[in-house]
VOFI-923084 format. One record per residue (C-alpha): residue number from 0; residue in three letters; x, y, z. Coordinates in pm, whole numbers, plus 50000, padded with zeros to 5 digits. Layout:
NUM_ala_X_Y_Z
...
This chain:
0_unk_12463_56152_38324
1_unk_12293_56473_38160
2_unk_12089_56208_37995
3_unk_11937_56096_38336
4_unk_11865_56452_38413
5_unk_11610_56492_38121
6_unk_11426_56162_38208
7_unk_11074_56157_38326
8_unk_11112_56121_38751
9_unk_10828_55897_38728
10_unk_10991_55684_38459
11_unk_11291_55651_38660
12_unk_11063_55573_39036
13_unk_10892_55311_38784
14_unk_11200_55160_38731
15_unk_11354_55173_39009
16_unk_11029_54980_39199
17_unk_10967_54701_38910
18_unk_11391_54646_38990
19_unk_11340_54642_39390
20_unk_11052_54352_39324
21_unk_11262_54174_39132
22_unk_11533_54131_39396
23_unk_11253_54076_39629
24_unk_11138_53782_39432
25_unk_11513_53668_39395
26_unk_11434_53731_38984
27_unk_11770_53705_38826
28_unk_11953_53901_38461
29_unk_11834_53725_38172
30_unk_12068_53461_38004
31_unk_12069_53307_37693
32_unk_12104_52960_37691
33_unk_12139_52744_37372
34_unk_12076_52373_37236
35_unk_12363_52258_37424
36_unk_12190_52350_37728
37_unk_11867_52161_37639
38_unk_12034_51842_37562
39_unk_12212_51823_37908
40_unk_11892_51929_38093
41_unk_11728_51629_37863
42_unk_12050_51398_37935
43_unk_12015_51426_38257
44_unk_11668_51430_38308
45_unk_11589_51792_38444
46_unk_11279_51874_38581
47_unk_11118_52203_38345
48_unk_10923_52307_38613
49_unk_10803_52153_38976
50_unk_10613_51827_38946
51_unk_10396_51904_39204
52_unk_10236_52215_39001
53_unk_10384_52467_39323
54_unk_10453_52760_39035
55_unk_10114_52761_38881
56_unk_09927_53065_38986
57_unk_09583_53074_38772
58_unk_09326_52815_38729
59_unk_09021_52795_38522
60_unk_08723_52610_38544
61_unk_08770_52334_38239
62_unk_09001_52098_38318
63_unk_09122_52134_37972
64_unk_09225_52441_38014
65_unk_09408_52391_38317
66_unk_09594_52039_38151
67_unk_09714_52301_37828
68_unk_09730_52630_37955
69_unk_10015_52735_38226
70_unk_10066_53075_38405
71_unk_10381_53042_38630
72_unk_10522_53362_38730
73_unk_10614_53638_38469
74_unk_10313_53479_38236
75_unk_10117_53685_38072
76_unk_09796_53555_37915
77_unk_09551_53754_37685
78_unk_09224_53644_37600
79_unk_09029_53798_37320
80_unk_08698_53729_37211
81_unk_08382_53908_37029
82_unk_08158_54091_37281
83_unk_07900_53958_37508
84_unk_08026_53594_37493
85_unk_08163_53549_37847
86_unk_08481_53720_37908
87_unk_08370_53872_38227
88_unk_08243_53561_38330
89_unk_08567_53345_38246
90_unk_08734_53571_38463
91_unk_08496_53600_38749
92_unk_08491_53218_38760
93_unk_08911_53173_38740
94_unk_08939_53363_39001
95_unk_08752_53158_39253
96_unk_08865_52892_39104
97_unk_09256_53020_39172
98_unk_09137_53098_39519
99_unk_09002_52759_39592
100_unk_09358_52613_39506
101_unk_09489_52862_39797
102_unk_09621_53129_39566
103_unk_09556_53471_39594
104_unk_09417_53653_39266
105_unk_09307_54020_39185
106_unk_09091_54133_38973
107_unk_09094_54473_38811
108_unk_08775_54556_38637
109_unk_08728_54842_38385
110_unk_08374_54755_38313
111_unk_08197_54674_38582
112_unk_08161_54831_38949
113_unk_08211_54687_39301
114_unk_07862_54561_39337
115_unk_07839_54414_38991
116_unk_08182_54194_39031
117_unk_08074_54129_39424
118_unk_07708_54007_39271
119_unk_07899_53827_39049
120_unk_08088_53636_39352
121_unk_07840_53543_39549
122_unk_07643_53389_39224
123_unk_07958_53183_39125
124_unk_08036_53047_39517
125_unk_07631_53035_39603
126_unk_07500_52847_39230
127_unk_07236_53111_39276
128_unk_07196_53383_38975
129_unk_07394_53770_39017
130_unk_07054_53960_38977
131_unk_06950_53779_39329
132_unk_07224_53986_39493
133_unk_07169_54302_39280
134_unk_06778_54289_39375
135_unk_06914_54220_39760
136_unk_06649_53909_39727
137_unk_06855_53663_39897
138_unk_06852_53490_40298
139_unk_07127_53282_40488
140_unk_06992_52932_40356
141_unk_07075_53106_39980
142_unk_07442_53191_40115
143_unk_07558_52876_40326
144_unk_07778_52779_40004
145_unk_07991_53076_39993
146_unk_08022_53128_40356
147_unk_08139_52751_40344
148_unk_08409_52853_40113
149_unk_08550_53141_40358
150_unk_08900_53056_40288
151_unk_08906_53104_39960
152_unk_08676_53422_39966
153_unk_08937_53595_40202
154_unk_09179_53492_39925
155_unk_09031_53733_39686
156_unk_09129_54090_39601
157_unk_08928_54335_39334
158_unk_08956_54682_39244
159_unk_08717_54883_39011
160_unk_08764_55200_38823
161_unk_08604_55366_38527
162_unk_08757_55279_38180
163_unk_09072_55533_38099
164_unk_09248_55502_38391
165_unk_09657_55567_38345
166_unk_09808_55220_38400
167_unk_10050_55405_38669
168_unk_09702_55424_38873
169_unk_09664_55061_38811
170_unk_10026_54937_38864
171_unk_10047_55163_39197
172_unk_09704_54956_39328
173_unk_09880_54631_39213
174_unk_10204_54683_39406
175_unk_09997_54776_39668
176_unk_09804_54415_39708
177_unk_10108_54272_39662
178_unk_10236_54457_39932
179_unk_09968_54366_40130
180_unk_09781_54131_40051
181_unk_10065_53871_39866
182_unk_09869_53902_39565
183_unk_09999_53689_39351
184_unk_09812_53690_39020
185_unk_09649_53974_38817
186_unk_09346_53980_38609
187_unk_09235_54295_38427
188_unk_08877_54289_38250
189_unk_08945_54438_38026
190_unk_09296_54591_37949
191_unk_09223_54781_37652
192_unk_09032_54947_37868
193_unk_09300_55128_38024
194_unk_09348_55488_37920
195_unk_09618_55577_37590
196_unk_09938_55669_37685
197_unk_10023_56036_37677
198_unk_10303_56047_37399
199_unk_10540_56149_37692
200_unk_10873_55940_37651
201_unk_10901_55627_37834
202_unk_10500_55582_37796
């Protein structure tokens, strides 16, 4: 239509990828479903999701958390909280704890740099602090605990940029793991990080 004609090509490229993943994850239309539904599924004793936890894709490091909080796919989860009380941290430490279950997390960080979030890492899978690794003040006995843990290291995927990046840069880097890496769950440290939208129309 002429409409289509005046639409931004990238809007319509965005599109067109986020509807060629869905098929490729067999995603189906939305339907709406109503009480009726529920008490059948409760009648006859549905499952809501896989007893055996197969659709949970993030983990954190309190078993609390993990009991209350799910992230099966198409979650989103934001977590806010003052600054310097951990964020960062949280995030370096769910995502070796997501790897360790064999799933494949990313992280995109805003904040910090490669070296910083690979410091990071090694601290969490060694027990040993981040500075050791910044100050390159470390030997083979010190790293025995993450090379023991290879599997889930080769699980991991991160990607650093400076703070304003257009979030077409980051969703083209995320497709991209995905691609090829079967990422399968994204953490972003921190999104309000990423840069303002233009005003253009579909931003």
């Amino acid at each position: 239509s002429s409409a289509d004609l005046m639409r931004d090509p990238a809007e319509i490229r965005s599109e067109i990828a986020t509807k060629l993943v869905q098929l490729e994850l067999g995603q189906k239309q939305a339907t709406t479903r109503t009480g009726l539904d529920l008490l059948g599924r409760l009648t006859e004793f549905k499952p809501f999701r896989p007893a055996d936890g197969s659709q949970k894709l993030l983990y954190f490091p309190f078993p609390e958390w993990n009991d209350q909080v799910e992230c099966a796919p198409g979650h989103v989860i934001l977590l806010g909280a003052r600054p310097k009380v951990g964020k960062s941290a949280l995030t370096i430490d769910a995502m070796v704890c997501t790897a360790m279950q064999g799933r494949k997390p990313m992280l995109v960080s805003l904040e910090m740099d490669n070296d910083e979030v690979e410091a990071r890492l090694a601290a969490r899978l060694t027990g040993h602090n981040s500075r050791m690794f910044l100050a390159h003040s470390y030997d083979r006995r010190q790293v025995e605990g993450a090379l023991d843990k290879a599997d889930a290291v080769t699980n991991m995927s991160w990607w650093c940029h400076h703070s304003g990046v257009a979030w077409s840069r980051v969703e083209a880097e995320i497709r991209e793991r995905v691609r090829v890496a079967g990422v399968e769950c994204v953490m972003i440290d921190y999104f309000t990080l990423i840069g303002k939208p233009t005003g253009q129309k579909g931003s």
